[in-house]
C-alpha positions in Angstrom: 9.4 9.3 -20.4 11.5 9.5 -17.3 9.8 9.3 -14.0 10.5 8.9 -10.3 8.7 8.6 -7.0 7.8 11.8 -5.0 6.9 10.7 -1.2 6.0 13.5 1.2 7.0 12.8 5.0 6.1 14.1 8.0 7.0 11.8 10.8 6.7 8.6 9.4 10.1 7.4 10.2 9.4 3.8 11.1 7.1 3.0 7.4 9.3 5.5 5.5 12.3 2.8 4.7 9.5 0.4 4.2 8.2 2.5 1.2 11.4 3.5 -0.1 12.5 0.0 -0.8 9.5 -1.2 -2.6 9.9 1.9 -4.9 13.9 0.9 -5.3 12.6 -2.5 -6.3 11.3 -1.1 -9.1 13.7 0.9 -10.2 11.9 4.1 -9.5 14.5 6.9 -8.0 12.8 8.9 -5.4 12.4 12.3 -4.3 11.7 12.6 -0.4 10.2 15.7 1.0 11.0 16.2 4.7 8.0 18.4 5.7 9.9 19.3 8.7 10.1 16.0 10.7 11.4 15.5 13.9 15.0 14.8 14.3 14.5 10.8 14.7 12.5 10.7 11.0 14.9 13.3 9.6 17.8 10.9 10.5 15.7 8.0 9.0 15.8 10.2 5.7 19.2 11.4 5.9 20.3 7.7 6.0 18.0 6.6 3.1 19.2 9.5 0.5 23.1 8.8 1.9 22.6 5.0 0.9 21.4 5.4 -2.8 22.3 8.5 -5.1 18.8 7.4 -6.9 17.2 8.8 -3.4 17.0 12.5 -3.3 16.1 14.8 -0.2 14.1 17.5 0.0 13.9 19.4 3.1 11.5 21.6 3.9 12.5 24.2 7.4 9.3 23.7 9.4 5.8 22.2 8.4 4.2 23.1 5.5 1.7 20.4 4.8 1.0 17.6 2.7 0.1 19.9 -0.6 3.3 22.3 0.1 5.6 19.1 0.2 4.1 17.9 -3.0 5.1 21.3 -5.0 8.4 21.1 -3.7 8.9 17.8 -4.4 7.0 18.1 -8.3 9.2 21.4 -8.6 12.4 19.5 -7.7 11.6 16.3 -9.7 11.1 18.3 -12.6 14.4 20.5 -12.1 16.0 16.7 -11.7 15.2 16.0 -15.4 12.3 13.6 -14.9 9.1 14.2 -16.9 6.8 12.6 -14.8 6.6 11.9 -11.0 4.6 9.3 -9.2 3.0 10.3 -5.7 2.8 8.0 -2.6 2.5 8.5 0.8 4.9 7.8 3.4 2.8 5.5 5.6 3.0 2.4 3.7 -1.1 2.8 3.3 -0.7 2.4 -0.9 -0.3 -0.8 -2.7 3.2 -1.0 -3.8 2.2 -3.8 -6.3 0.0 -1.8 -8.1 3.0 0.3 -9.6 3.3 -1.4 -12.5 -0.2 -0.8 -13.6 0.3 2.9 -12.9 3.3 3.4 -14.9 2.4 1.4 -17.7 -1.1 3.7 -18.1 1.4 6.7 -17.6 3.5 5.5 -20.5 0.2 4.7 -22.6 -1.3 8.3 -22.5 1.9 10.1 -21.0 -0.1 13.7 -21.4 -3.0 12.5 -18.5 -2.8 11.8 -15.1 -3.5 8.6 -13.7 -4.9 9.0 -10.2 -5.6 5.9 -8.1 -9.5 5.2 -7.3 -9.4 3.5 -3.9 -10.9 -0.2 -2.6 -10.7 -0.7 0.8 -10.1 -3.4 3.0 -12.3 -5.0 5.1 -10.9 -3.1 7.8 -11.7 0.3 6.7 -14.6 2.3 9.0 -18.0 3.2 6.5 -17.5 6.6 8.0 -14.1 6.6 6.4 -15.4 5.9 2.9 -18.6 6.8 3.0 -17.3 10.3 4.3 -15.6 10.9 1.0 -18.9 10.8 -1.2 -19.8 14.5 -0.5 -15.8 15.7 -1.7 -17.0 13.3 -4.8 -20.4 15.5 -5.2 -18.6 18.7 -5.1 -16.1 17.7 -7.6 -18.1 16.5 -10.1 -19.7 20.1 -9.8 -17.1 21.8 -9.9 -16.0 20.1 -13.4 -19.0 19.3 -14.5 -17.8 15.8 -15.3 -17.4 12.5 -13.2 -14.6 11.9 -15.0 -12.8 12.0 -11.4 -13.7 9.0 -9.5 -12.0 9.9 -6.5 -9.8 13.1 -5.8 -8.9 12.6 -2.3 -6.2 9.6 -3.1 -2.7 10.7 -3.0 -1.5 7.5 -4.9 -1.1 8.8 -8.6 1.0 10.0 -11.7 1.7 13.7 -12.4 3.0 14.9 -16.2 5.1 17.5 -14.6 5.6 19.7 -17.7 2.0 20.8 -17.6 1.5 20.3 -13.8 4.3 22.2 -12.3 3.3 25.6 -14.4 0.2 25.6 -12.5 1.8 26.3 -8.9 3.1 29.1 -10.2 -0.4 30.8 -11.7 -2.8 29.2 -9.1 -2.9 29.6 -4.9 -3.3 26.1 -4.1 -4.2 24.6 -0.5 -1.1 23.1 1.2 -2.2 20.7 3.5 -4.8 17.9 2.8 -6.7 19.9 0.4 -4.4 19.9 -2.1 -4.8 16.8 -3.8 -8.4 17.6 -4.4 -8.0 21.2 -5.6 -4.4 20.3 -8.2 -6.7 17.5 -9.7 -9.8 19.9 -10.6 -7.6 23.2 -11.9 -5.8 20.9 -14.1 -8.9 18.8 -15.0 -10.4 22.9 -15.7 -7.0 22.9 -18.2 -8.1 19.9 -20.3 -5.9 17.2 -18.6 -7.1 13.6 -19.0 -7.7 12.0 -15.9 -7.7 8.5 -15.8 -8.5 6.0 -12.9 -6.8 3.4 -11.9 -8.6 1.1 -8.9 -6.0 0.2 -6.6 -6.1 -0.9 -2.6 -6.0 1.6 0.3 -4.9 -0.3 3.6 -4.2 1.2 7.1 -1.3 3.3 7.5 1.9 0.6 8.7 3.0 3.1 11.6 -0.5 3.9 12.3 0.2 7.8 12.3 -2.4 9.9 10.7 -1.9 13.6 10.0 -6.0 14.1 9.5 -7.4 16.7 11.8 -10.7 16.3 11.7 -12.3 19.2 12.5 -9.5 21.6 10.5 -8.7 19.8 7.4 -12.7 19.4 6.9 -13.2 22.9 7.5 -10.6 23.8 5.4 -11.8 21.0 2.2 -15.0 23.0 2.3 -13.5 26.2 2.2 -11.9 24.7 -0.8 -15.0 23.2 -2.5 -16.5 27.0 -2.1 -13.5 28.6 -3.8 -13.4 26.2 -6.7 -17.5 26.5 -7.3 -16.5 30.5 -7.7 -13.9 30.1 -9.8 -15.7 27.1 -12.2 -18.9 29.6 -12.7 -16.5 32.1 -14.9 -14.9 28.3 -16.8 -18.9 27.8 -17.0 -19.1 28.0 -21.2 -15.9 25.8 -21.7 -16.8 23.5 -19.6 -19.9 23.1 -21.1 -18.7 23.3 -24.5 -16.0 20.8 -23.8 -18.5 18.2 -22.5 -20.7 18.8 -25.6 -18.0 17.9 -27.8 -17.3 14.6 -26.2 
């Protein structure tokens, strides 16, 4: 098992550093996807990868989003040599500490994905989490399983040799629907999915790239196509959970 860090950034350039060092700490090498930051962030970056050769930079001509940063970054952590890749965001907002317990339930059941299952701060709006529990609804639909406790946290542990094939034989969502929509096809393929609590803060810049009104839009959208395409997977889905 060889793994490293995969961090998607789009402006973050003041928490970036922050997040980079308490991966290094742990001797995790990184892969940073510039999603086509502005030039102060992309300096930040440049800086970072030119300090450590364990800090690689992917850089991505304009804005793609957070789910097209994420398939670069898998697709170039796996051309790298490492066999699994650990996604956190940029912003500082994921518990650093909790790491360890992430990789050691990687290296337990290295063929599942281990996918952080957020607790909140006090500071946290109920609209913010409270918000989430229709996303939860549809996904337990849409596997027929609650086997995912929470899809819309981007703090987890991808096998890359059986995650990467799927961006090549699936249209995924590239911005925030993407962590929802990789984690039900690949649940649809059999992958374990196993959750690991873990605490969601603010983000330490205080940028958010959450529209609103778009990304929610576009998370339904989502929730529609996957309903379509589970009523086909219908049989094996059910045959799968009567086997359990």
């Amino acid at each position: 098992m060889l793994i490293c860090a995969v961090v998607p950034v789009y402006n973050h350039g003041d928490a970036v550093g922050s997040v980079v060092a308490a991966l290094r700490a742990q001797n995790l090498p990184c892969v940073l996807v510039d999603d086509g930051s502005d030039a102060y962030c992309a300096g930040v970056l440049d800086a970072l990868a030119a300090a450590d050769e364990q800090v690689h930079l992917v850089r991505l001509a304009v804005n793609s989003g957070k789910g097209g940063a994420m398939i670069a970054g898998l697709r170039a952590a796996l051309k790298l040599g490492f066999s699994h890749a650990l996604q956190i965001d940029a912003d500082g907002q994921h518990d650093s500490a909790d790491i360890p317990r992430f990789l050691e339930l990687a290296s337990r059941q290295p063929a599942a994905l281990i996918c952080g299952c957020p607790l909140y701060d006090e500071d946290a709006p109920k609209s913010r989490r409270y918000g989430r529990y229709a996303t939860h609804v549809w996904v337990w639909i849409n596997t027929l399983s609650l086997d995912i406790a929470d899809a819309m946290c981007g703090f987890r542990v991808y096998p890359l040799a059986t995650t990467v094939p799927l961006f090549d034989q699936a249209k995924l969502g590239l911005r925030m629907d993407f962590d929802v929509e990789v984690l039900v096809r690949l649940s649809w393929r059999g992958m374990r999915i196993v959750n690991q609590p873990t605490r969601v803060s603010y983000p330490l810049d205080g940028v958010s790239h959450f529209q609103l009104w778009r990304d929610n839009l576009r998370i339904s959208r989502m929730h529609a196509k996957l309903f379509f395409g589970m009523l086909p997977r219908l049989p094996l889905l059910l045959a799968r959970k009567a086997l359990r």
